[in-house]
GUMI-489933 format. One record per residue: residue number from 1; residue in three letters; chain; y, z, x of N, C-alpha, C in turn. Coordinates in pm, 1 decimal, decimal comma. Each point is the difference from the previous one (the first is absolute). Example, Ala and Ser with C-alpha at 12.3 -4.5 7.8 and 13.67 -1.06 7.14 Angstrom:
<pts>
<pt resi="1" resn="ALA" chain="A" n_y="-569,0" n_z="780,0" n_x="1319,0" ca_y="119,0" ca_z="0,0" ca_x="-89,0" c_y="120,0" c_z="0,0" c_x="90,0"/>
<pt resi="2" resn="SER" chain="A" n_y="105,0" n_z="-72,0" n_x="-35,0" ca_y="119,0" ca_z="6,0" ca_x="82,0" c_y="109,0" c_z="73,0" c_x="-77,0"/>
</pts>
This chain:
<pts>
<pt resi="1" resn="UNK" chain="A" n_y="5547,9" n_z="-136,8" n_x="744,4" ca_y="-28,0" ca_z="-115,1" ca_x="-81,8" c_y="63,6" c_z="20,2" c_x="-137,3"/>
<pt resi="2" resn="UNK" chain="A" n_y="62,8" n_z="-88,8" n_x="-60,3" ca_y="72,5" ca_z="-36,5" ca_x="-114,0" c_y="-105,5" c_z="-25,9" c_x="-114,1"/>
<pt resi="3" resn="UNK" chain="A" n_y="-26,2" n_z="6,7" n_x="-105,0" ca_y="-50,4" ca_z="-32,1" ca_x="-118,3" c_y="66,1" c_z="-47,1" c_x="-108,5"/>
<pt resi="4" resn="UNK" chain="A" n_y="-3,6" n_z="-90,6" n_x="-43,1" ca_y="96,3" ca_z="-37,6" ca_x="-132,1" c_y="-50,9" c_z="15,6" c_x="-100,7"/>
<pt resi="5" resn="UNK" chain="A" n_y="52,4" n_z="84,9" n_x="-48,8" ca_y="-13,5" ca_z="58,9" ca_x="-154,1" c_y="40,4" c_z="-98,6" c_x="-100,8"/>
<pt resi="6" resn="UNK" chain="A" n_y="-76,7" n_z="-1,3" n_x="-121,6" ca_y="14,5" ca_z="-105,6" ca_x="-130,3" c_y="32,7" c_z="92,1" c_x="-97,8"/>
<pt resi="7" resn="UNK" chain="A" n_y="121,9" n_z="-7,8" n_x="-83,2" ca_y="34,4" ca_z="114,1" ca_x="-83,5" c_y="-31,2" c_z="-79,8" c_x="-143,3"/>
<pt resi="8" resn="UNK" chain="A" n_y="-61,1" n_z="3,1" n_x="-100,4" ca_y="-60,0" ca_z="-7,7" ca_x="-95,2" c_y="29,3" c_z="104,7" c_x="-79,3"/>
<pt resi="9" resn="UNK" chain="A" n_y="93,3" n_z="-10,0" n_x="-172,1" ca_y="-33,4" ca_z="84,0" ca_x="-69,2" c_y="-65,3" c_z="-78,8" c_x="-149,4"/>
<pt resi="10" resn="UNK" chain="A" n_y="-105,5" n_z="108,4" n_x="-67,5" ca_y="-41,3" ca_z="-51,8" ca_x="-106,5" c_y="37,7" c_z="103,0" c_x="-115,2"/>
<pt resi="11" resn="UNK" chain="A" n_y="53,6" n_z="-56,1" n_x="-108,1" ca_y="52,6" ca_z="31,7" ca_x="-69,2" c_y="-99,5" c_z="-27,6" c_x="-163,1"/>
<pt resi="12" resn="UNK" chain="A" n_y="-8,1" n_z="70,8" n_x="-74,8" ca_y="-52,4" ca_z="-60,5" ca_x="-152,7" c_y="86,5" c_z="72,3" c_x="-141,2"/>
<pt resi="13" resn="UNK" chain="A" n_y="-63,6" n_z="-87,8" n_x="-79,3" ca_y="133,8" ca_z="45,3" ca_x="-128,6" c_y="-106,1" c_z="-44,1" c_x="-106,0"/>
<pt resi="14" resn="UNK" chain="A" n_y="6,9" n_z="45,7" n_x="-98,2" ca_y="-110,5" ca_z="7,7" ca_x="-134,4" c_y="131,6" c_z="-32,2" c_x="-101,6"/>
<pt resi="15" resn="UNK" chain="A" n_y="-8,6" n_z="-52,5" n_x="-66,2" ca_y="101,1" ca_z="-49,4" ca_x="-135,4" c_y="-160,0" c_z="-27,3" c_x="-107,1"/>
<pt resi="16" resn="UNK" chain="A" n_y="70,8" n_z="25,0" n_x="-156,6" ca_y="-113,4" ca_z="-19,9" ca_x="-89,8" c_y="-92,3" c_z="-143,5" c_x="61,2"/>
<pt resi="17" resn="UNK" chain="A" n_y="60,3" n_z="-86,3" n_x="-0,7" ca_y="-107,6" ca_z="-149,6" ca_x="14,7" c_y="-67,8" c_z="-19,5" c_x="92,7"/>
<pt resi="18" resn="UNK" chain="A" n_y="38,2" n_z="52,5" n_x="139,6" ca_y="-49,7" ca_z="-54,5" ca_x="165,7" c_y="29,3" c_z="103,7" c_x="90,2"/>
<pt resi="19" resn="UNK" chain="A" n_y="-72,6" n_z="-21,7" n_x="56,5" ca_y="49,4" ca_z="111,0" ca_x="186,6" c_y="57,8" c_z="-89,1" c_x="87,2"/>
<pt resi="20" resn="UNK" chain="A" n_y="107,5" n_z="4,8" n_x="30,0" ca_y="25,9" ca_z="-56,8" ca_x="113,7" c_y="16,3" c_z="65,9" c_x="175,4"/>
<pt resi="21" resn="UNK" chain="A" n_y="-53,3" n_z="-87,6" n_x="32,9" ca_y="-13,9" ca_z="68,7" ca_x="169,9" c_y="114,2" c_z="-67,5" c_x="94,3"/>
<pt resi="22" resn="UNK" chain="A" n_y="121,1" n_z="80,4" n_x="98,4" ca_y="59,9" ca_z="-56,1" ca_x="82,9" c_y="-50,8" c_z="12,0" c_x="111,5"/>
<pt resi="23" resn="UNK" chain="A" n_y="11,1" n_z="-73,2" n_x="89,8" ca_y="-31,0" ca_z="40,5" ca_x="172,4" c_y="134,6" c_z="-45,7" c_x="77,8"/>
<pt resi="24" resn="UNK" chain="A" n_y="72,9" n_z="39,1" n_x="56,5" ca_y="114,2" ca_z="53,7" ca_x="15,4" c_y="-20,5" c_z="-49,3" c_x="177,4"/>
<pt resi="25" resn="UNK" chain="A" n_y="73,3" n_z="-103,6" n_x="109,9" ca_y="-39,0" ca_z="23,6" ca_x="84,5" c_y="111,6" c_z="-21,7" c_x="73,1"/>
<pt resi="26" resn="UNK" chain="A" n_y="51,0" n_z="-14,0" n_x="158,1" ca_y="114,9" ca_z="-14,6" ca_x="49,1" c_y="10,9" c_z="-83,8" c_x="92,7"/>
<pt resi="27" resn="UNK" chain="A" n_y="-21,6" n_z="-89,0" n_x="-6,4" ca_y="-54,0" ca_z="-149,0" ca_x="48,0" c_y="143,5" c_z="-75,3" c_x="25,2"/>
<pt resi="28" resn="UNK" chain="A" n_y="-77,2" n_z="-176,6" n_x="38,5" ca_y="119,6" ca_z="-81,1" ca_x="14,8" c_y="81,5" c_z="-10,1" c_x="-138,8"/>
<pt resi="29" resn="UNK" chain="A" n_y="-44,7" n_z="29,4" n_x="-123,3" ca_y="24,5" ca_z="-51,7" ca_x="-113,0" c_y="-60,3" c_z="-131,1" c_x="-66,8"/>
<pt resi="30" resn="UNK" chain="A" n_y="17,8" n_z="-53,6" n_x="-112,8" ca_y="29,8" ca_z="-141,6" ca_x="-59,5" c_y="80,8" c_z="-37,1" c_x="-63,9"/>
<pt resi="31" resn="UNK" chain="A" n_y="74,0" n_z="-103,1" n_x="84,3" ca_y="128,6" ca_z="-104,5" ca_x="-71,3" c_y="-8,8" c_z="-32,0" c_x="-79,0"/>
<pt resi="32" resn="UNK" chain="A" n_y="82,6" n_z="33,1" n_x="-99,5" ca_y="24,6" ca_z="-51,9" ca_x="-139,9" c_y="-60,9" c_z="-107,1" c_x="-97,1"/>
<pt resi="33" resn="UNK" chain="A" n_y="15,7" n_z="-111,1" n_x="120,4" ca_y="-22,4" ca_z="-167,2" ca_x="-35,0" c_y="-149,9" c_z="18,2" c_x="29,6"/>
<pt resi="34" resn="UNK" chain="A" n_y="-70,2" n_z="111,9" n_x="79,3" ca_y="-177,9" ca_z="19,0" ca_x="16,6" c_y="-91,1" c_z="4,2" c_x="-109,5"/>
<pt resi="35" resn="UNK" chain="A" n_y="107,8" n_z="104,8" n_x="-23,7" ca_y="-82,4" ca_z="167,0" ca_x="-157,6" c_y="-104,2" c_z="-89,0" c_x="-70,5"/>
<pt resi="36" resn="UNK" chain="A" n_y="66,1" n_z="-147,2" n_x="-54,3" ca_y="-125,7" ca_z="-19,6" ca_x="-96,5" c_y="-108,0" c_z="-91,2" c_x="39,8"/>
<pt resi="37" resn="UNK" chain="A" n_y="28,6" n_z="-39,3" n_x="155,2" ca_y="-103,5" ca_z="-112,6" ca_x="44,8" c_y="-128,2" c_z="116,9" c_x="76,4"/>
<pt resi="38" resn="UNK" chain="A" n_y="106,5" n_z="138,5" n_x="24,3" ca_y="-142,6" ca_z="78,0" ca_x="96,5" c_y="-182,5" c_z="14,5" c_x="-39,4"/>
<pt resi="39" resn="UNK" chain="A" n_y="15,4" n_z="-52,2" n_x="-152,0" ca_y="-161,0" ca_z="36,4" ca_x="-44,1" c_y="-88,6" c_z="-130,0" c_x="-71,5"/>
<pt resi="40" resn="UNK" chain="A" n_y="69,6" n_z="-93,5" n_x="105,1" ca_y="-45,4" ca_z="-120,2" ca_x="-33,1" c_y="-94,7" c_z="-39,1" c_x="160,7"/>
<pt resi="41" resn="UNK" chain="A" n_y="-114,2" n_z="-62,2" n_x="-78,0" ca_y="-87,2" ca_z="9,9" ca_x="139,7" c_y="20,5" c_z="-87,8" c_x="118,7"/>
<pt resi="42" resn="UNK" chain="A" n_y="-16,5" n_z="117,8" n_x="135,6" ca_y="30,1" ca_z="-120,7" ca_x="114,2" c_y="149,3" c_z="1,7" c_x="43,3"/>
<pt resi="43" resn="UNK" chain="A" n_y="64,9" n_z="69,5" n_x="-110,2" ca_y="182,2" ca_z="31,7" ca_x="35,7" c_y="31,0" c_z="109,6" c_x="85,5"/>
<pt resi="44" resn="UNK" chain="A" n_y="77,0" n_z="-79,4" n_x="138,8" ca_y="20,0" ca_z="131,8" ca_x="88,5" c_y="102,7" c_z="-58,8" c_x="39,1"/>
<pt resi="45" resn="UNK" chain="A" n_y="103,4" n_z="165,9" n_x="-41,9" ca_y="131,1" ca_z="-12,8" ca_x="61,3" c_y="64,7" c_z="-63,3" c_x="77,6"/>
<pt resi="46" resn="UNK" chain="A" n_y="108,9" n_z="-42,8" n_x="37,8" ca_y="45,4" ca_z="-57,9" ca_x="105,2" c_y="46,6" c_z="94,5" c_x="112,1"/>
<pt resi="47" resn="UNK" chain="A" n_y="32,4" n_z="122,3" n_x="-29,9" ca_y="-16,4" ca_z="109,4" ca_x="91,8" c_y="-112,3" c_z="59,9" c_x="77,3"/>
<pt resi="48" resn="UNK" chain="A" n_y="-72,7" n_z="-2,5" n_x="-3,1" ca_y="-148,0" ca_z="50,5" ca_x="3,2" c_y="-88,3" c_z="-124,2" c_x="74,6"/>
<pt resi="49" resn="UNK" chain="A" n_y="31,5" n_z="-116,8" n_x="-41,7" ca_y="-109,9" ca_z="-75,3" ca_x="53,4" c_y="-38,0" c_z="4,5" c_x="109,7"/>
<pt resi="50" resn="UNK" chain="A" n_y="110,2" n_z="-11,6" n_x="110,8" ca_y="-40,1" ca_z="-5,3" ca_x="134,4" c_y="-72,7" c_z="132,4" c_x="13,8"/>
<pt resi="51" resn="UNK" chain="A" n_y="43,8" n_z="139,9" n_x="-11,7" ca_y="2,4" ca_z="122,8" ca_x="67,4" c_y="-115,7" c_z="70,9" c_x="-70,0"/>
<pt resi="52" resn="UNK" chain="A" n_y="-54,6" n_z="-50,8" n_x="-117,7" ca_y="-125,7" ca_z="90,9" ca_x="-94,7" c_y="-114,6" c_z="-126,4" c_x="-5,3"/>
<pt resi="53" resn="UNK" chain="A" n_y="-132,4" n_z="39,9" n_x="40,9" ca_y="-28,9" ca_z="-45,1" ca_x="-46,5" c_y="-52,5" c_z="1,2" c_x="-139,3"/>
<pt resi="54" resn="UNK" chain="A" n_y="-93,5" n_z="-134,9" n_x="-53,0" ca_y="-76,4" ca_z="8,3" ca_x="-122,5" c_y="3,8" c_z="-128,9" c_x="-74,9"/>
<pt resi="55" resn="UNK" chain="A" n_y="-57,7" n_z="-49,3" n_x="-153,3" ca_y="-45,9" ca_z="-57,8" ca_x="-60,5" c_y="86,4" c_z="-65,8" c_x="-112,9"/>
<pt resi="56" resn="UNK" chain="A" n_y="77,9" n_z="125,7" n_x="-9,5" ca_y="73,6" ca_z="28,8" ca_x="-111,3" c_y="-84,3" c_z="-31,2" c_x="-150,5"/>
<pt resi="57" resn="UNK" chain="A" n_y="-41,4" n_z="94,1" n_x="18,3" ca_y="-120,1" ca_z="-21,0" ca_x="-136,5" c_y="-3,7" c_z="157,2" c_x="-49,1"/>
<pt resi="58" resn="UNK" chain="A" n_y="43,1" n_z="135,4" n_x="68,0" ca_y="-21,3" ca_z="97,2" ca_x="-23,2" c_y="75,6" c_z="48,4" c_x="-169,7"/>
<pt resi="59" resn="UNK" chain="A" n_y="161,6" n_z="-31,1" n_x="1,7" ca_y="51,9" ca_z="20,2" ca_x="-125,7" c_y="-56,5" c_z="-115,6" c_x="-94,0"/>
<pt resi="60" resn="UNK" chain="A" n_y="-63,9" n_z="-91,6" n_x="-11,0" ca_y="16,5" ca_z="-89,3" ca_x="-65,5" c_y="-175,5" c_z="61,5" c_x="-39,4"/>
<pt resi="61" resn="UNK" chain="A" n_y="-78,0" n_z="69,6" n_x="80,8" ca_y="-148,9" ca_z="38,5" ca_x="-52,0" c_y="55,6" c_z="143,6" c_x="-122,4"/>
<pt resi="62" resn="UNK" chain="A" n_y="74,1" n_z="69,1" n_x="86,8" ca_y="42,6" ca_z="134,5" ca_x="-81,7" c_y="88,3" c_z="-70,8" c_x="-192,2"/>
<pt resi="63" resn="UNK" chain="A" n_y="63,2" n_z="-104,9" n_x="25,0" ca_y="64,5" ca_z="-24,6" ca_x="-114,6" c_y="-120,6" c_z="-57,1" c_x="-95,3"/>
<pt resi="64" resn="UNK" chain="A" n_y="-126,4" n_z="-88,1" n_x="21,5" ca_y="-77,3" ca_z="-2,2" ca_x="-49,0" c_y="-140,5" c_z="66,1" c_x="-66,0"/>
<pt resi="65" resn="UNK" chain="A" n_y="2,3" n_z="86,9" n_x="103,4" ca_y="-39,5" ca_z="151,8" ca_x="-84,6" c_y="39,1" c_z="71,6" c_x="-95,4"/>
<pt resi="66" resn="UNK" chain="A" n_y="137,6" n_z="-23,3" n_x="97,9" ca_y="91,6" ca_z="112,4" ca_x="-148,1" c_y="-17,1" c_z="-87,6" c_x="-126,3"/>
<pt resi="67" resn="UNK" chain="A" n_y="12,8" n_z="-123,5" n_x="-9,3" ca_y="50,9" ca_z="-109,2" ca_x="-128,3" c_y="-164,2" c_z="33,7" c_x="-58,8"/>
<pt resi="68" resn="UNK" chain="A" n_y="-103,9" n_z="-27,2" n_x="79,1" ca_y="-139,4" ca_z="36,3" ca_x="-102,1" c_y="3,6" c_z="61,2" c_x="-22,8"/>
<pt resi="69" resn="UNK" chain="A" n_y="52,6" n_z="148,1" n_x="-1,5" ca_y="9,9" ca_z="109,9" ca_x="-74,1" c_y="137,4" c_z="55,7" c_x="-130,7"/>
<pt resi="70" resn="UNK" chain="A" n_y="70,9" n_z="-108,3" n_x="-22,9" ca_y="61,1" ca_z="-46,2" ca_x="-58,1" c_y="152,2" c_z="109,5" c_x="29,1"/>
<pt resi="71" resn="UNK" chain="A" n_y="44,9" n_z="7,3" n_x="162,0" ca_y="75,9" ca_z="48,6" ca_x="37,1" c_y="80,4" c_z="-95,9" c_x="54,8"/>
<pt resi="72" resn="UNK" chain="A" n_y="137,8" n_z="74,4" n_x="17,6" ca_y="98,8" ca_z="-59,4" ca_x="148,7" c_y="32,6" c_z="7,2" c_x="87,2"/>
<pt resi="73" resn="UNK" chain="A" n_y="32,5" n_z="-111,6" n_x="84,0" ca_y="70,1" ca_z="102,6" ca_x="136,5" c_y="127,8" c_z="-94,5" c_x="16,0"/>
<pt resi="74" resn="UNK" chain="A" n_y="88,4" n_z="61,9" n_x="93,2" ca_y="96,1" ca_z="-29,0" ca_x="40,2" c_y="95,7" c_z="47,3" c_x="124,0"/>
<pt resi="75" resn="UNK" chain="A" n_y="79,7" n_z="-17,3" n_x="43,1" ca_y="111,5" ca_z="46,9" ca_x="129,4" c_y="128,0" c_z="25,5" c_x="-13,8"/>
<pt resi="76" resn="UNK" chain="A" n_y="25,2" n_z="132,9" n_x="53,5" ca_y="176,5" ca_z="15,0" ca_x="22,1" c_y="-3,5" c_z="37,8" c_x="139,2"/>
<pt resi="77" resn="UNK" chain="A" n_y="128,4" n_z="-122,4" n_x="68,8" ca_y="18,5" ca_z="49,7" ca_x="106,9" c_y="162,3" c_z="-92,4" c_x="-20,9"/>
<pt resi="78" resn="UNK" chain="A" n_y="42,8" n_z="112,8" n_x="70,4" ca_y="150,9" ca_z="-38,8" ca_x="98,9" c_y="55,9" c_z="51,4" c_x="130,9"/>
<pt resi="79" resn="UNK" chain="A" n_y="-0,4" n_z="-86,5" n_x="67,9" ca_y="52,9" ca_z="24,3" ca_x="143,6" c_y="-151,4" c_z="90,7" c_x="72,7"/>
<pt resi="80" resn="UNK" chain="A" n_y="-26,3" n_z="55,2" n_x="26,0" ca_y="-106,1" ca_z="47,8" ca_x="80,7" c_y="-115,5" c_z="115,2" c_x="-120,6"/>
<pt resi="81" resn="UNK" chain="A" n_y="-116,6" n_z="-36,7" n_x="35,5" ca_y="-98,3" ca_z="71,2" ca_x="-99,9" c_y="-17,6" c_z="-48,0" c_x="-75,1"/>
<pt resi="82" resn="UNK" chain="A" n_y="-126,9" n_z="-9,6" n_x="-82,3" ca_y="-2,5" ca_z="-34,8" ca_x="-130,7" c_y="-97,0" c_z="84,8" c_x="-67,2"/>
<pt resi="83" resn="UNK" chain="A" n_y="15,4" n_z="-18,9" n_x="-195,4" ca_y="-64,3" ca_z="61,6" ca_x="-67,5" c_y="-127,0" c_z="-62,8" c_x="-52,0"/>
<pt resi="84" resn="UNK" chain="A" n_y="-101,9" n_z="-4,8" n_x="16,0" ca_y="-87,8" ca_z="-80,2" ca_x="-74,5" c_y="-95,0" c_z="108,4" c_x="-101,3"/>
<pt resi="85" resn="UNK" chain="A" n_y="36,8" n_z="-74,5" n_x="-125,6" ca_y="-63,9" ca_z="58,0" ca_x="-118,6" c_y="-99,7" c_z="-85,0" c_x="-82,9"/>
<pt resi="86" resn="UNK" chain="A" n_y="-90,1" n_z="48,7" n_x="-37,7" ca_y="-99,1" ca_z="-37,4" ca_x="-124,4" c_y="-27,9" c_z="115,9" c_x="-122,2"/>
<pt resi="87" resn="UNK" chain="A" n_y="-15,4" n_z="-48,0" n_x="-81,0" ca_y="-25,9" ca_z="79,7" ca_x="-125,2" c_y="-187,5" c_z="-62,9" c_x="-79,0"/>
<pt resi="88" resn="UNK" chain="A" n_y="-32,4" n_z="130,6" n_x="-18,5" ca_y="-100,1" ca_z="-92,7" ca_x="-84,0" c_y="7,2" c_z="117,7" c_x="-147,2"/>
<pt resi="89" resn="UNK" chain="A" n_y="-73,5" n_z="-98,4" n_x="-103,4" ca_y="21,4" ca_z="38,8" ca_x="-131,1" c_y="-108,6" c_z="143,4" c_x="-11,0"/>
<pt resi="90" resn="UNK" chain="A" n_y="37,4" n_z="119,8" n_x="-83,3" ca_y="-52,8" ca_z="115,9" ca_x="-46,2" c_y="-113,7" c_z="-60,4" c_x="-144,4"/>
<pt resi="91" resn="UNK" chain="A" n_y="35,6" n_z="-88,8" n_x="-61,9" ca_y="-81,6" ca_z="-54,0" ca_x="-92,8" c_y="-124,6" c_z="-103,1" c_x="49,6"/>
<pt resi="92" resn="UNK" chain="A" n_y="-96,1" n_z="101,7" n_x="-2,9" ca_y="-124,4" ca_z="-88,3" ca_x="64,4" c_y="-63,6" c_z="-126,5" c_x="-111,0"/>
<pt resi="93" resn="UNK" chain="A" n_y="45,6" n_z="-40,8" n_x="-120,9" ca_y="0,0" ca_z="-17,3" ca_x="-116,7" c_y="47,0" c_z="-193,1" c_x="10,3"/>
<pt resi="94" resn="UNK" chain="A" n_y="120,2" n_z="83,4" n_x="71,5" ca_y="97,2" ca_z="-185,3" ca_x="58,0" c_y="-51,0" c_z="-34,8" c_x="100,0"/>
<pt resi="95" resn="UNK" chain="A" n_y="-54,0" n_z="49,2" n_x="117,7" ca_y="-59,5" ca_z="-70,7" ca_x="50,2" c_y="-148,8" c_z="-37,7" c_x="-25,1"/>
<pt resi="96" resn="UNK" chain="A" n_y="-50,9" n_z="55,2" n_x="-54,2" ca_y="-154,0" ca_z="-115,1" ca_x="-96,7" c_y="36,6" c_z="-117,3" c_x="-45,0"/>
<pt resi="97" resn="UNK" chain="A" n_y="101,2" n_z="31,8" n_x="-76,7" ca_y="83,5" ca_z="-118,1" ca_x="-75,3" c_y="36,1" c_z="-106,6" c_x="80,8"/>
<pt resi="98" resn="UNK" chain="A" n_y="74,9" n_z="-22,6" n_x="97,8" ca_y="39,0" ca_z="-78,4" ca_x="97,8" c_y="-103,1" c_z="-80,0" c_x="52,8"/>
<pt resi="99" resn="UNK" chain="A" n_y="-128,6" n_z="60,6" n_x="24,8" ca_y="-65,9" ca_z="-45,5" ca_x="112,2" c_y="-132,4" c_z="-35,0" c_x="-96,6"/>
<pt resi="100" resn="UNK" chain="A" n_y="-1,2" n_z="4,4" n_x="-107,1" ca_y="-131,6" ca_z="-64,7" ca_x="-74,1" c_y="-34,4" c_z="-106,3" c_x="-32,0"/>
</pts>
């Protein structure tokens, strides 16, 4: 019997202002013309639709977390894999501020 393995790497980086976290995976990718509709709710690929299921609500819950915490996220991908990153702020200070 065969098992298919999911290769996942996570990556993090500290700069003075924010941590940012990558997760690194080796997937179908996302097309260019995708990148900025993927974290909008209910948006599912045109690759994916038939063959995955889901809601498409998962990036679009994660980008709203991140944003209440007065972080970002975003995507790099070309041709196969993609990078998906968020950062959230080291100043617990700005986010009081934001959200009061």
């Amino acid at each position: 019997m065969r098992s298919n393995i999911l290769r996942v790497i996570l990556e993090t980086e500290k700069t003075e202002k924010e941590l940012i976290i990558k997760i690194k995976d080796y997937g179908i990718g996302v097309a260019p013309e995708e990148q900025t509709n993927i974290f909008e709710r209910f948006y599912r690929s045109n690759k994916v639709a038939v063959h995955i299921s889901g809601f498409g609500l998962g990036l679009y819950i994660c980008r709203d977390i991140i944003n209440r915490h007065s972080g970002r996220i975003w995507v790099e991908s070309a041709g196969k894999g993609s990078v998906f990153n968020f950062s959230l702020p080291l100043n617990h200070s700005a986010i009081q501020q934001t959200h009061v």
